[in-house]
C-alpha positions in Angstrom: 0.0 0.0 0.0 2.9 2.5 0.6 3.7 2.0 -2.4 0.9 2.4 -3.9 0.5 5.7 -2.1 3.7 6.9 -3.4 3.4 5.9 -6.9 -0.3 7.9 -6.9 1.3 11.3 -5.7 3.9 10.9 -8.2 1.6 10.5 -11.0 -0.8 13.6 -9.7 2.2 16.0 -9.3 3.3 14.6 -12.7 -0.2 15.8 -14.3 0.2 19.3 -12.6 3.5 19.9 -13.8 2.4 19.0 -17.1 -0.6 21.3 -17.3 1.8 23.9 -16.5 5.2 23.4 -18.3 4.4 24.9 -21.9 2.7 28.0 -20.4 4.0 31.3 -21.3 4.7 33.8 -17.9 2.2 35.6 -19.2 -0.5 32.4 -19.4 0.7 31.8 -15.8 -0.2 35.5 -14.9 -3.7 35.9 -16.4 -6.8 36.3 -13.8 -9.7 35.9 -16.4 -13.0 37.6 -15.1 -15.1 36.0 -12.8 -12.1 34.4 -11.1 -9.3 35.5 -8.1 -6.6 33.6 -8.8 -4.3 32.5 -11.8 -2.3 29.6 -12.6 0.8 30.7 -11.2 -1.6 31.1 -7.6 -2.4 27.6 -8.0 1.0 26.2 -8.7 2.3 27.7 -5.9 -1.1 26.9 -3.4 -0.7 23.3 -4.0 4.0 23.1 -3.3 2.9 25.5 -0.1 -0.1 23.2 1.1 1.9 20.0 0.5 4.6 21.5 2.4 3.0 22.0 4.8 1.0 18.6 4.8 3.8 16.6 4.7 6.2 18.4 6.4 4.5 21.0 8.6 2.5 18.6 10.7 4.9 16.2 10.8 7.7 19.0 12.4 10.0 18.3 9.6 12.0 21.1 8.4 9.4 22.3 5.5 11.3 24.2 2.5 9.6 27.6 1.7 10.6 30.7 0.5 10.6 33.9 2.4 7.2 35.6 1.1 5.9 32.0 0.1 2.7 32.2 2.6 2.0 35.5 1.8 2.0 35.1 -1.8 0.1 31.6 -2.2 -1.7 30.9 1.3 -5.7 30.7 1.7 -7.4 33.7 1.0 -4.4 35.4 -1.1 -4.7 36.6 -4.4 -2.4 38.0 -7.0 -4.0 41.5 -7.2 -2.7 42.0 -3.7 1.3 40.5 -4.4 3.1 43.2 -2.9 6.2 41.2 -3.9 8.0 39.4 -7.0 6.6 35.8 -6.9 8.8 32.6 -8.5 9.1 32.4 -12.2 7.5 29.6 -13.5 10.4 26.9 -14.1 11.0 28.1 -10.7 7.6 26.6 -9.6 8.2 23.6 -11.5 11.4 22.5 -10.2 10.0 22.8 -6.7 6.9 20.7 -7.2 9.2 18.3 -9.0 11.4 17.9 -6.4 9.1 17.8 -3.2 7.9 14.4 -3.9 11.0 12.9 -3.8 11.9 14.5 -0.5 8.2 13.9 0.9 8.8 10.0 -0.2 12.3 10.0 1.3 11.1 11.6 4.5 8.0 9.8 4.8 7.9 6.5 3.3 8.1 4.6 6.7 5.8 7.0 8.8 2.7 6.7 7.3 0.8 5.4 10.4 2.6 7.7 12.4 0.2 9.7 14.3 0.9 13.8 14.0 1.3 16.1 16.9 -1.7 18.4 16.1 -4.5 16.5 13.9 -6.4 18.6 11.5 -10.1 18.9 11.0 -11.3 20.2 8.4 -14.6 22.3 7.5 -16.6 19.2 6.7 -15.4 17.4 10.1 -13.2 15.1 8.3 -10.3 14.9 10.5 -6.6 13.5 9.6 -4.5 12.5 12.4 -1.6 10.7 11.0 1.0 11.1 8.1 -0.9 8.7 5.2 -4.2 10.5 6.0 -2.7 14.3 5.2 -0.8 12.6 1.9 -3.9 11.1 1.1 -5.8 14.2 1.7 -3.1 16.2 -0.1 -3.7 13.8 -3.6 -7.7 15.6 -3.5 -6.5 19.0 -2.3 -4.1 19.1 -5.8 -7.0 17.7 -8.2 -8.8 20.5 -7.0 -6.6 22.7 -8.2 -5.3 21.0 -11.5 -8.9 21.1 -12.7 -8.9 24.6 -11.7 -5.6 25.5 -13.8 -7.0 23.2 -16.8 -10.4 26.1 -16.5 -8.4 28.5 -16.1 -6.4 27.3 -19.4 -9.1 27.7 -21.4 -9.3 31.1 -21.0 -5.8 32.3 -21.2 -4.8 30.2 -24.4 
């Protein structure tokens, strides 16, 4: 089963950096109307969550740029960037590289409990390291259907 899990976040990253890696800045950078965020927002939403899925909860030393939470967190939005966010092969290379280090750090705590369990809105709450990865894997669809929308409008 761990591997299992493993081989499924590897494929889902794989489909979001491929939605992504023939975009133009500009593509990246377009808010069509009706929506709040772009595709670079999303991109960077789904590294900083997983970050902080795998790693935040787990107190592992989570990898995030200076101006990261601020740029992609809940509720942010690219109209109010008050700072320079990654270019886009930036973004790429980091969502590339996190499962590796998230499978490397992880692959023999999955039934690990977590220090602070999560629940969420719905009531659905994740107490160990396999239930935030697994949660993580429908957190990212979210958003690659969301950059595939928004792709429609910005090609």
């Amino acid at each position: 089963m761990k591997e299992f899990l493993f081989d499924q976040l590897k494929i889902i990253r794989s489909n979001t950096v491929n939605e992504a890696k023939e975009l133009s800045e500009s593509q990246a950078d377009s808010v069509p109307e009706g929506f709040n965020n772009n595709i670079r927002w999303n991109l960077g939403h789904v590294y900083l969550v997983q970050e902080k899925f795998a790693f935040g909860f787990t107190e592992e030393p989570m990898q995030v740029p200076d101006g990261f939470t601020e740029l992609f967190g809940g509720k942010t939005k690219p109209s109010d960037w008050k700072v320079q966010p990654p270019s886009l092969p930036e973004l790429i290379k980091m969502l590339e590289d996190q499962t590796s280090r998230i499978k490397e750090k992880l692959s023999d705590r999955l039934n690990e409990a977590v220090a602070k369990p999560l629940t969420m809105p719905s009531g659905l709450t994740l107490k160990t390291i396999g239930e935030f990865l697994t949660f993580s894997m429908y957190h990212e669809g979210m958003h690659v259907q969301t950059i595939k929308m928004l792709k429609r409008f910005t090609a």
